[in-house]
PDB file with SEQRES, HELIX, SHEET and CRYST1 records, atoms N, CA, C and O in Angstrom:
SEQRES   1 A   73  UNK UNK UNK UNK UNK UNK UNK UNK UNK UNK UNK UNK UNK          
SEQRES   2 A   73  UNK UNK UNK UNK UNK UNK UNK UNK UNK UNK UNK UNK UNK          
SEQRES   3 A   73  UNK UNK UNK UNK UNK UNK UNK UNK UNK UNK UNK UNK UNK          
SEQRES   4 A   73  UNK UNK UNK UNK UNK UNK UNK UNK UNK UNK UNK UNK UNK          
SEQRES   5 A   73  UNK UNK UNK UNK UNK UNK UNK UNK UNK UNK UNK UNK UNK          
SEQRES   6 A   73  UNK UNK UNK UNK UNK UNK UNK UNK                              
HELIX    1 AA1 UNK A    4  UNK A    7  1                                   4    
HELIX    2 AA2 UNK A   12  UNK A   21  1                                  10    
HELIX    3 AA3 UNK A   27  UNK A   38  1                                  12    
HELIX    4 AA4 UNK A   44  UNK A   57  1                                  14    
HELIX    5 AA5 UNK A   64  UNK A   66  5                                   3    
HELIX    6 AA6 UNK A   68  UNK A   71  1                                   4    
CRYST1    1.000    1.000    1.000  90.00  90.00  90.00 P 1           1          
ATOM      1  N   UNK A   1     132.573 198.040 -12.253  1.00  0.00           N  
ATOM      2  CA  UNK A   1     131.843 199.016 -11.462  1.00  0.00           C  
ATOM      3  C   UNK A   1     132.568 200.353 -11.471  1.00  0.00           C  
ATOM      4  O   UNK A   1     133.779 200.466 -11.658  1.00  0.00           O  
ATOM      5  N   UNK A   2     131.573 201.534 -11.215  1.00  0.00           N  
ATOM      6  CA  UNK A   2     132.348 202.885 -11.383  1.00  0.00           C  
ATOM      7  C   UNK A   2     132.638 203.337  -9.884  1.00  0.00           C  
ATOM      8  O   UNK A   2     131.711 203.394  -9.076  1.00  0.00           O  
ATOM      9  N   UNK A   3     134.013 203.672  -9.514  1.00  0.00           N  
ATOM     10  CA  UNK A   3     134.382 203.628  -8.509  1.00  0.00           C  
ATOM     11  C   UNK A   3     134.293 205.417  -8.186  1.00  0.00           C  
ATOM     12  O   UNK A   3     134.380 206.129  -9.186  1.00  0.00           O  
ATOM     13  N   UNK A   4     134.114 206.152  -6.742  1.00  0.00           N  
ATOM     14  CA  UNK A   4     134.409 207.126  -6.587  1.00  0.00           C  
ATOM     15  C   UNK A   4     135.938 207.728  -7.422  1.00  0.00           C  
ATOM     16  O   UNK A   4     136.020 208.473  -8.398  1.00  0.00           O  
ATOM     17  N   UNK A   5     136.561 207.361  -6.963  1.00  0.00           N  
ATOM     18  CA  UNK A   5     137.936 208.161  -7.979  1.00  0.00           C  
ATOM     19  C   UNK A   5     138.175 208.064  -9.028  1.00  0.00           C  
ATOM     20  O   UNK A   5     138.932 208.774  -9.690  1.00  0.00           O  
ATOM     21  N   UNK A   6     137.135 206.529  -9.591  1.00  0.00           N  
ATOM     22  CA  UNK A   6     137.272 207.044 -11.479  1.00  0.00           C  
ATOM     23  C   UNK A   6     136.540 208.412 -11.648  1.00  0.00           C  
ATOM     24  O   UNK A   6     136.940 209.186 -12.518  1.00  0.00           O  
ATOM     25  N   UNK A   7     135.274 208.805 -10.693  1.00  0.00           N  
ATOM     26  CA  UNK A   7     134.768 209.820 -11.246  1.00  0.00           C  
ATOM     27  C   UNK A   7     135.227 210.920 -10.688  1.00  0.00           C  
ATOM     28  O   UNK A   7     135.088 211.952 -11.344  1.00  0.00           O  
ATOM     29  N   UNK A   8     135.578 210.966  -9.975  1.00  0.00           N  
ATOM     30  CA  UNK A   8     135.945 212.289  -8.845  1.00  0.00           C  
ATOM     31  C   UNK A   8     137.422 212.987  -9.040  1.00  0.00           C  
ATOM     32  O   UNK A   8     137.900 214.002  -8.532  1.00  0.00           O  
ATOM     33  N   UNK A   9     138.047 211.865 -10.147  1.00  0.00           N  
ATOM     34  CA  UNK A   9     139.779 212.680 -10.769  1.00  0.00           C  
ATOM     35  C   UNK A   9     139.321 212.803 -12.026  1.00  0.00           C  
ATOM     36  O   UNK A   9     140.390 212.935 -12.622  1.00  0.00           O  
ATOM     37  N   UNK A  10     138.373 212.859 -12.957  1.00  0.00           N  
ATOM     38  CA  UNK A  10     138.852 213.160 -14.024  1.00  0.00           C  
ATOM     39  C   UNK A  10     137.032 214.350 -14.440  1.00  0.00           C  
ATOM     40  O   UNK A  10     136.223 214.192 -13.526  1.00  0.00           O  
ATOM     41  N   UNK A  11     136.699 214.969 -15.159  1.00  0.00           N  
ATOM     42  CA  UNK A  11     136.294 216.162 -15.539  1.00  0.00           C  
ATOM     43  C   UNK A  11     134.857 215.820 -15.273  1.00  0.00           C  
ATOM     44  O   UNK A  11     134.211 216.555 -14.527  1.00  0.00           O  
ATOM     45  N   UNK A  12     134.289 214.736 -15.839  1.00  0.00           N  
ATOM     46  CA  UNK A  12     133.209 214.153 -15.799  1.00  0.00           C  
ATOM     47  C   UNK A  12     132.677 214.673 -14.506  1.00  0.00           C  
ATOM     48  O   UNK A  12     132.024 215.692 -14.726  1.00  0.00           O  
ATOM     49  N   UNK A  13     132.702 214.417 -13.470  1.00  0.00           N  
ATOM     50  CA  UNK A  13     132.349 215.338 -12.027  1.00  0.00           C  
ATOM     51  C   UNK A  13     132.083 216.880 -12.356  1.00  0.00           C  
ATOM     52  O   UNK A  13     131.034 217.439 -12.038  1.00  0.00           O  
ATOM     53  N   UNK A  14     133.048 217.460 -12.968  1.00  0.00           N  
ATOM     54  CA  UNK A  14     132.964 219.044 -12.996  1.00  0.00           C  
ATOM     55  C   UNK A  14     132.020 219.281 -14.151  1.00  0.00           C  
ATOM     56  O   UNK A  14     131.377 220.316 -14.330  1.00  0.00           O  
ATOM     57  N   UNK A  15     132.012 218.457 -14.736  1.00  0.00           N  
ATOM     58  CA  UNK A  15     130.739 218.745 -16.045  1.00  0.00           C  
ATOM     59  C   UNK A  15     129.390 218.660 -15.583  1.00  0.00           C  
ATOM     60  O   UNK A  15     128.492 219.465 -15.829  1.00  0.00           O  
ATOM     61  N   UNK A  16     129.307 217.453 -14.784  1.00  0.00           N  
ATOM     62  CA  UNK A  16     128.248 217.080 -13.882  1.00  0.00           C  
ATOM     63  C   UNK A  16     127.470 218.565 -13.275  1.00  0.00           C  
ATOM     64  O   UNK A  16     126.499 219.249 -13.598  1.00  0.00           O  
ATOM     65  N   UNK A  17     128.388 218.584 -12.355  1.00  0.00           N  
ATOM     66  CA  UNK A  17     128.498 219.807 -11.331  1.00  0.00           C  
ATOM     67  C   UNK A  17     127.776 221.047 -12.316  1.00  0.00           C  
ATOM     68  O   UNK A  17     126.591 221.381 -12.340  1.00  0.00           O  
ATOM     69  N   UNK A  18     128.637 221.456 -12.910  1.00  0.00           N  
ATOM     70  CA  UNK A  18     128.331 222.663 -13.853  1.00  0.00           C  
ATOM     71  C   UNK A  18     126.424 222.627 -14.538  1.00  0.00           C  
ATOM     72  O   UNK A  18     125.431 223.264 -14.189  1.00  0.00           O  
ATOM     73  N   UNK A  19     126.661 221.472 -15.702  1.00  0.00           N  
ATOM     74  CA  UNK A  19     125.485 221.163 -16.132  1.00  0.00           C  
ATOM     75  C   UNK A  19     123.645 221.784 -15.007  1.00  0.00           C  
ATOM     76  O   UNK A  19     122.639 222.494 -15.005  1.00  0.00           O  
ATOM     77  N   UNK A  20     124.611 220.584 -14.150  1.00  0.00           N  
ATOM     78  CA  UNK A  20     123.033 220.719 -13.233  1.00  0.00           C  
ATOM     79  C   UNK A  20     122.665 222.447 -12.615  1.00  0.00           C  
ATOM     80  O   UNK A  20     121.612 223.063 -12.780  1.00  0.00           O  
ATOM     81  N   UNK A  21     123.926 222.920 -11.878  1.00  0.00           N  
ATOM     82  CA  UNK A  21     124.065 224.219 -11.412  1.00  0.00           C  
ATOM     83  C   UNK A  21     123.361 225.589 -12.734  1.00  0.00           C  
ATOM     84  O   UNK A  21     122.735 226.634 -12.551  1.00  0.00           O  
ATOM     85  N   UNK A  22     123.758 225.039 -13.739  1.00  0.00           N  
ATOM     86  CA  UNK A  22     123.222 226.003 -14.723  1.00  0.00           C  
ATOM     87  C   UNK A  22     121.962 226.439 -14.987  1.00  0.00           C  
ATOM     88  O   UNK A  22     121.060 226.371 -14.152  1.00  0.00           O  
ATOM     89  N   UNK A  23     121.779 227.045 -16.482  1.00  0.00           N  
ATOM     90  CA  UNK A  23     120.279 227.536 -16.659  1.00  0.00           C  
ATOM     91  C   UNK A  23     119.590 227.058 -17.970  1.00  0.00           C  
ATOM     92  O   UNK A  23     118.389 227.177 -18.213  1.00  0.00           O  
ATOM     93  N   UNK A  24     120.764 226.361 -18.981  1.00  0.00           N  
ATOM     94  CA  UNK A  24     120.754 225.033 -19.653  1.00  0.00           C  
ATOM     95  C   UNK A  24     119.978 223.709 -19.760  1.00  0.00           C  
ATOM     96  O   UNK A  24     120.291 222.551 -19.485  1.00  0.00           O  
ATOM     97  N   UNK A  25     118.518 224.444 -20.402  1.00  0.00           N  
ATOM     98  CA  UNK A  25     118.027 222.980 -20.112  1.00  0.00           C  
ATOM     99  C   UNK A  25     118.187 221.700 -21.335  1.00  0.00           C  
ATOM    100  O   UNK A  25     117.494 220.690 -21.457  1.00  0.00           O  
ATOM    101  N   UNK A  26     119.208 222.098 -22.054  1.00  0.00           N  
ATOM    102  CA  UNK A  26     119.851 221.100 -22.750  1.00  0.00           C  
ATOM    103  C   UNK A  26     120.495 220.633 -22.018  1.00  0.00           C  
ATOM    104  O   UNK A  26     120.233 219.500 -21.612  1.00  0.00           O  
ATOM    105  N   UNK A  27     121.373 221.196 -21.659  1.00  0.00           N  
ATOM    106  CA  UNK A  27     122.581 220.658 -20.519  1.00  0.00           C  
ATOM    107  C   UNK A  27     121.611 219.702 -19.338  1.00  0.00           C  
ATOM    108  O   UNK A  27     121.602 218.472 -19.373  1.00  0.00           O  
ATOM    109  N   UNK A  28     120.992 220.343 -18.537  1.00  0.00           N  
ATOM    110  CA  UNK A  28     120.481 219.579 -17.826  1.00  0.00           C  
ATOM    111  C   UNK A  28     119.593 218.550 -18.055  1.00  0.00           C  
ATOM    112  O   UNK A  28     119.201 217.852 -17.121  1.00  0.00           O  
ATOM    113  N   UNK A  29     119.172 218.346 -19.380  1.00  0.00           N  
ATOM    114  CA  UNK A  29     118.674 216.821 -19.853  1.00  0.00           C  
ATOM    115  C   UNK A  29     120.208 216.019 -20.027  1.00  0.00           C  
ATOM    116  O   UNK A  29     120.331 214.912 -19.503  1.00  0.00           O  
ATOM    117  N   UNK A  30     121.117 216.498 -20.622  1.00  0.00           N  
ATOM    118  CA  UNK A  30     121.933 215.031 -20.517  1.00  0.00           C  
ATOM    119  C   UNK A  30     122.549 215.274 -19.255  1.00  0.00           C  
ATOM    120  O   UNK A  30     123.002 214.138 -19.112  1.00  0.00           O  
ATOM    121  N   UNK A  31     122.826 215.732 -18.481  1.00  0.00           N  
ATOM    122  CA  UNK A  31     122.902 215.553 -17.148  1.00  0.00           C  
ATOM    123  C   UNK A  31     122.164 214.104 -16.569  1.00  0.00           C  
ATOM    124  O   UNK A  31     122.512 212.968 -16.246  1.00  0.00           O  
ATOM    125  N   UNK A  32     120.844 214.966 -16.664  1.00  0.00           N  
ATOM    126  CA  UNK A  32     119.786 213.189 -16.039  1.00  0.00           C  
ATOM    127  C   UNK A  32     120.214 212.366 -16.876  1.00  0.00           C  
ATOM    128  O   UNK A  32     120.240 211.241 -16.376  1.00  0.00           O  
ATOM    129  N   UNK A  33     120.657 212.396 -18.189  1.00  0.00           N  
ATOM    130  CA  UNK A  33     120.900 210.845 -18.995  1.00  0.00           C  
ATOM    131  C   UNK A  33     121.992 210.067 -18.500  1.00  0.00           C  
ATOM    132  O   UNK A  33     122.204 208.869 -18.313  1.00  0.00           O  
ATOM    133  N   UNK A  34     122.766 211.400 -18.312  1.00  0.00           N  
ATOM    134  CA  UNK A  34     124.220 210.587 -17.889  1.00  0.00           C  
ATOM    135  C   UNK A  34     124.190 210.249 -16.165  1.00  0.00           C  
ATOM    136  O   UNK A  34     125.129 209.511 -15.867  1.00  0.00           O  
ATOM    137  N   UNK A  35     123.467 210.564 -15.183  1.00  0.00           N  
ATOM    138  CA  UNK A  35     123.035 210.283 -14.030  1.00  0.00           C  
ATOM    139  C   UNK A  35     122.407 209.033 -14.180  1.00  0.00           C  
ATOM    140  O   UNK A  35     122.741 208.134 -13.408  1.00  0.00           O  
ATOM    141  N   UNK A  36     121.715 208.862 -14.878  1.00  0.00           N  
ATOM    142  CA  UNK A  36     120.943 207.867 -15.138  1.00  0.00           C  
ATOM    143  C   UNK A  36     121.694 206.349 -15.302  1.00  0.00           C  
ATOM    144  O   UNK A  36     121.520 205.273 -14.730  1.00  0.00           O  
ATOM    145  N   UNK A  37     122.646 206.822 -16.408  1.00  0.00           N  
ATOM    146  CA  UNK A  37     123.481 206.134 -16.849  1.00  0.00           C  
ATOM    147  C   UNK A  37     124.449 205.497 -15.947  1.00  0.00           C  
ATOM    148  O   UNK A  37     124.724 204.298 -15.926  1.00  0.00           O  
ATOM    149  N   UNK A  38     125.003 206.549 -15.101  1.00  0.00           N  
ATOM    150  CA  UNK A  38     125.921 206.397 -14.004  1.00  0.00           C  
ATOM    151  C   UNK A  38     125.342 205.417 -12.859  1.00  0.00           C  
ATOM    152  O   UNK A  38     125.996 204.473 -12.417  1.00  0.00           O  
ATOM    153  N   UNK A  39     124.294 205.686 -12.516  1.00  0.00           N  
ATOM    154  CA  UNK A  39     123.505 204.822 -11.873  1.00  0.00           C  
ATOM    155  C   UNK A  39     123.499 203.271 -11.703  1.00  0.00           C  
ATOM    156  O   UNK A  39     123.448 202.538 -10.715  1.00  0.00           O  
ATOM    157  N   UNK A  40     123.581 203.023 -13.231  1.00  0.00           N  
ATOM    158  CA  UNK A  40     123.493 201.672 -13.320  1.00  0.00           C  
ATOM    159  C   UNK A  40     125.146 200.895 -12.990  1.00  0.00           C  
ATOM    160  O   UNK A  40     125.325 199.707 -12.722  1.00  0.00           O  
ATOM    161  N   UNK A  41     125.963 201.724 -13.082  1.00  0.00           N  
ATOM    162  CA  UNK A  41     127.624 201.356 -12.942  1.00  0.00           C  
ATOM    163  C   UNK A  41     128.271 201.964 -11.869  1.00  0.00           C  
ATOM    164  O   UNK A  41     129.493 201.930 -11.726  1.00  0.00           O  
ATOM    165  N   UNK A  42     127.218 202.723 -10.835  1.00  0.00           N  
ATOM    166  CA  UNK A  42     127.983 203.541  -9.630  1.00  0.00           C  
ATOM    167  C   UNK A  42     127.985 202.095  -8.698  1.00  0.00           C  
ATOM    168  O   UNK A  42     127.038 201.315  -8.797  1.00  0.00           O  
ATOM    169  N   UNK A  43     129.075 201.832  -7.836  1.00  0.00           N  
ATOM    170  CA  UNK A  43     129.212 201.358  -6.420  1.00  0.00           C  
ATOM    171  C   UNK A  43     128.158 202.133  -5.566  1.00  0.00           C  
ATOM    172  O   UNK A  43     127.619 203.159  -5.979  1.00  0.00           O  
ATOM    173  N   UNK A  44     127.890 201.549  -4.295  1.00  0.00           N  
ATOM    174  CA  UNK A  44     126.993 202.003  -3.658  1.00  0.00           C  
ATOM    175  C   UNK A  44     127.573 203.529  -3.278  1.00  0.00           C  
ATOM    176  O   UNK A  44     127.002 204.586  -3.545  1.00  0.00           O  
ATOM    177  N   UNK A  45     129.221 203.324  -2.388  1.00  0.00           N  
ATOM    178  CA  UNK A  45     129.131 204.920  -2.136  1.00  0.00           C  
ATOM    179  C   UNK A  45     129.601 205.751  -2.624  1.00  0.00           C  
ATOM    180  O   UNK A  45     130.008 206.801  -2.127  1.00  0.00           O  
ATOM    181  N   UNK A  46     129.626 205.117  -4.556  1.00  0.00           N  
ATOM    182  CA  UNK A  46     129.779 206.242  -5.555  1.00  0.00           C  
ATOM    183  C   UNK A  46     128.643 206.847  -5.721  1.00  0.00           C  
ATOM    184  O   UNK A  46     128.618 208.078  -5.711  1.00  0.00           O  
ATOM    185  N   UNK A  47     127.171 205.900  -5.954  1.00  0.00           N  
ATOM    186  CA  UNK A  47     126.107 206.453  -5.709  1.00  0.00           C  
ATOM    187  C   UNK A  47     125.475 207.678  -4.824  1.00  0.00           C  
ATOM    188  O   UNK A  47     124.805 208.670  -5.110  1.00  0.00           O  
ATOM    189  N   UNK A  48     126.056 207.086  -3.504  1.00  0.00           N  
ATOM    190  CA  UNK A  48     125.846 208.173  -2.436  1.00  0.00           C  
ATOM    191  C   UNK A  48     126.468 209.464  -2.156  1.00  0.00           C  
ATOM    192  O   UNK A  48     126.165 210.363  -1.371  1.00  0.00           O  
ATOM    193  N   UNK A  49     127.540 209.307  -3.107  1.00  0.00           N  
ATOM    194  CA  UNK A  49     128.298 210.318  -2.857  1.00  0.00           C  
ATOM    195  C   UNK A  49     127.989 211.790  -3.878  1.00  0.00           C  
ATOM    196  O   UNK A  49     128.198 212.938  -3.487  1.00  0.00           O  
ATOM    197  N   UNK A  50     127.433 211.400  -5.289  1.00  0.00           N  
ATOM    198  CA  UNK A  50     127.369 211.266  -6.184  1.00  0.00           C  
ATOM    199  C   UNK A  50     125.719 212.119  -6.023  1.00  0.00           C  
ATOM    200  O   UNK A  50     125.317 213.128  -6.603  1.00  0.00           O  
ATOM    201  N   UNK A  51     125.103 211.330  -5.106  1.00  0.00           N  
ATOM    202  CA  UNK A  51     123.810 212.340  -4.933  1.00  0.00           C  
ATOM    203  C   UNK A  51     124.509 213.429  -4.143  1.00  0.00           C  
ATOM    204  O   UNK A  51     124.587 214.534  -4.680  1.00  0.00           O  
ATOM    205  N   UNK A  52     124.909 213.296  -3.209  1.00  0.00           N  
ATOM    206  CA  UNK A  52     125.346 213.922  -2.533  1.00  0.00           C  
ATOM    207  C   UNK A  52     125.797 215.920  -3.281  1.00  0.00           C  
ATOM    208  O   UNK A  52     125.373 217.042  -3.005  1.00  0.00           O  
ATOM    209  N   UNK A  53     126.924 215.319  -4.351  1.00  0.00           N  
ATOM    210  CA  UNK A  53     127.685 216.154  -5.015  1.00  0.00           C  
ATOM    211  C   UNK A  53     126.252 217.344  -5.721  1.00  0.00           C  
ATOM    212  O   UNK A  53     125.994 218.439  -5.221  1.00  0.00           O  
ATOM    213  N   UNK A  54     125.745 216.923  -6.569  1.00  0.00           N  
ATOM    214  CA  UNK A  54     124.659 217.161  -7.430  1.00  0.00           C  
ATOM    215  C   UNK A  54     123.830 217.589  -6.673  1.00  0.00           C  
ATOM    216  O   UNK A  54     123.764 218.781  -6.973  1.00  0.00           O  
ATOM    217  N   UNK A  55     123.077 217.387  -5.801  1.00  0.00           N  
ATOM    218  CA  UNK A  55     122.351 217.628  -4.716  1.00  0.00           C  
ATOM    219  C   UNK A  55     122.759 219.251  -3.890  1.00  0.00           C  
ATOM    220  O   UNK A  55     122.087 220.277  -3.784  1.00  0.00           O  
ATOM    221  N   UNK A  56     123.862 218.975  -3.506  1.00  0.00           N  
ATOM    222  CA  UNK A  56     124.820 220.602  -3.568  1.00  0.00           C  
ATOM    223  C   UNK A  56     124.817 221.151  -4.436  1.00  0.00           C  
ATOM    224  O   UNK A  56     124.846 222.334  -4.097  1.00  0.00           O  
ATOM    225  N   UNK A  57     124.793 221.043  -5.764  1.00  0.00           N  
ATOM    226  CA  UNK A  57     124.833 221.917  -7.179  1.00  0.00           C  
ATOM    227  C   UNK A  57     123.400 222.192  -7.739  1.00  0.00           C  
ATOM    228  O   UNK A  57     123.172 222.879  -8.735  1.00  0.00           O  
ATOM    229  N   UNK A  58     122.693 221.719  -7.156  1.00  0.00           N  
ATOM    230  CA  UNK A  58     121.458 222.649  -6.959  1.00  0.00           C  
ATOM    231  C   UNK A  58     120.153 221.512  -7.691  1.00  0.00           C  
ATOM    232  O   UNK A  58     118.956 221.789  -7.757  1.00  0.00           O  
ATOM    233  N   UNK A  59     120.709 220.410  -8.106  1.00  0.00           N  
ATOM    234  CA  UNK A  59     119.405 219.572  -8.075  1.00  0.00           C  
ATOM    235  C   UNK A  59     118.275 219.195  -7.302  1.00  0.00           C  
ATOM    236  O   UNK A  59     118.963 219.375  -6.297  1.00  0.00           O  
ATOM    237  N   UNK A  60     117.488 218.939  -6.964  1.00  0.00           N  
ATOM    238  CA  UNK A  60     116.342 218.846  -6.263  1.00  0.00           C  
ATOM    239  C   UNK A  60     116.658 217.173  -6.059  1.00  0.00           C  
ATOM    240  O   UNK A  60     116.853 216.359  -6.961  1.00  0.00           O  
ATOM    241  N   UNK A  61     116.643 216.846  -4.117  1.00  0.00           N  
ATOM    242  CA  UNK A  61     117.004 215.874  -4.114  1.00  0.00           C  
ATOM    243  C   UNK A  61     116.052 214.553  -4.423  1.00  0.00           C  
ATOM    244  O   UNK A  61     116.293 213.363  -4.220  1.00  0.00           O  
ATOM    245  N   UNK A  62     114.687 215.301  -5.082  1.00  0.00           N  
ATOM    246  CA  UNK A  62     113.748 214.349  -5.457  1.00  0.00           C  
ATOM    247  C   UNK A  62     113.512 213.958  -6.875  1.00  0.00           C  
ATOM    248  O   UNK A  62     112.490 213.444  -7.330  1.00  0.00           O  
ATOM    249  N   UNK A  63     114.641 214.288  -7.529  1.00  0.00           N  
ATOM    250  CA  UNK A  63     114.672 214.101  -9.232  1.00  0.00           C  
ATOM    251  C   UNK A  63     114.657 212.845  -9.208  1.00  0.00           C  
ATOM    252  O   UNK A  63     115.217 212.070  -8.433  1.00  0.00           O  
ATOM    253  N   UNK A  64     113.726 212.579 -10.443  1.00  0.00           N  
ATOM    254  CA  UNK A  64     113.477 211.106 -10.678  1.00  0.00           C  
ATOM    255  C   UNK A  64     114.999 210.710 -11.317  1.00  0.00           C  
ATOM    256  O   UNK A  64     115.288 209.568 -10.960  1.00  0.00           O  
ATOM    257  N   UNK A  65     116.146 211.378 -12.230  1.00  0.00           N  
ATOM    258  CA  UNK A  65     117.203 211.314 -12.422  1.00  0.00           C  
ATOM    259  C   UNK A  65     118.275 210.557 -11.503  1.00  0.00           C  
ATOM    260  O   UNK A  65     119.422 210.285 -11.857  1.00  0.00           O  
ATOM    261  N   UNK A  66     117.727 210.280 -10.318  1.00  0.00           N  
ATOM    262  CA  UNK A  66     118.747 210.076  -9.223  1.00  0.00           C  
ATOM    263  C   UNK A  66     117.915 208.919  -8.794  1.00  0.00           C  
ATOM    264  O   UNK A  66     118.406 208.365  -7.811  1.00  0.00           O  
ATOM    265  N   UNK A  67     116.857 208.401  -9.200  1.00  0.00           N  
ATOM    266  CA  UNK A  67     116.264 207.028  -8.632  1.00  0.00           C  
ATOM    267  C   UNK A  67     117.082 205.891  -8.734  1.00  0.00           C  
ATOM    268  O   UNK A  67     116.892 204.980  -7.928  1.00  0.00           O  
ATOM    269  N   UNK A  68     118.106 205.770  -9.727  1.00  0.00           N  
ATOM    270  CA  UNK A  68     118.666 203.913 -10.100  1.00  0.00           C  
ATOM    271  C   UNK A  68     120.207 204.792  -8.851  1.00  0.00           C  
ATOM    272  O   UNK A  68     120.616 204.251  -7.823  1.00  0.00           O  
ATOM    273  N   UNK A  69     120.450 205.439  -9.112  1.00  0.00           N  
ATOM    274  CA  UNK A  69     121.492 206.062  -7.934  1.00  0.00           C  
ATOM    275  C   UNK A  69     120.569 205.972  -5.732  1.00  0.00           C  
ATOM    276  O   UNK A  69     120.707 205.886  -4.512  1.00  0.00           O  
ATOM    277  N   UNK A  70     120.165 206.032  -6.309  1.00  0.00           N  
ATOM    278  CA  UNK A  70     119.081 205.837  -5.148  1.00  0.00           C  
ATOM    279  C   UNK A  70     119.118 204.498  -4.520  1.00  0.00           C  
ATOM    280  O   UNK A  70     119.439 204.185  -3.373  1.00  0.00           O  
ATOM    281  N   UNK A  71     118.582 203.519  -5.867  1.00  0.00           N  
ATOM    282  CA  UNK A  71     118.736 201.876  -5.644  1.00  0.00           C  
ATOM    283  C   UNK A  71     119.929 201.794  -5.053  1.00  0.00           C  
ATOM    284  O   UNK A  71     119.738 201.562  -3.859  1.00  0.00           O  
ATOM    285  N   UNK A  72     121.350 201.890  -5.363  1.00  0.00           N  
ATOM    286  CA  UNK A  72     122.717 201.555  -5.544  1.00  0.00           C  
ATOM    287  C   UNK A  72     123.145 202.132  -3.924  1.00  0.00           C  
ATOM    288  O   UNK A  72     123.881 201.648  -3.065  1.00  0.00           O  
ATOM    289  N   UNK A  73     122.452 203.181  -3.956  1.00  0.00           N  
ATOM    290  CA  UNK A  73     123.382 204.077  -2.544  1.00  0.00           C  
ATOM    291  C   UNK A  73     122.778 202.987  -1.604  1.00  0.00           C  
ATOM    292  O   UNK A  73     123.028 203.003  -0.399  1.00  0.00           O  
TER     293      UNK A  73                                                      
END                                                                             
């Protein structure tokens, strides 16, 4: 399982962050892939936290991107 501090110490978070915040809509498709992705291997309050983060960086907290993160939280 992907734990808050595997993701939250190493870059993957700040890429996250960046991606979504941008104007990149390349970037922000693998964003949702890798959200997506994350989803299926987040702990619940990596999940939650995780919307949380992204959600502040300017995603819309109704992206279908954040549904299997949704399940988990």
């Amino acid at each position: 399982w992907l734990e808050w501090d595997d993701l939250s110490n190493r870059s993957a978070l700040a890429a996250l962050r960046s991606a979504v915040a941008g104007n990149d809509d390349a970037m922000r498709r693998g964003a949702d892939d890798m959200l997506e992705t994350i989803g299926f291997l987040a702990t619940a309050t990596t999940a939650a936290k995780l919307i949380d983060e992204v959600v502040a960086a300017g995603m819309p907290p109704a992206a279908p991107s954040l549904s299997v993160l949704r399940l988990n939280a």
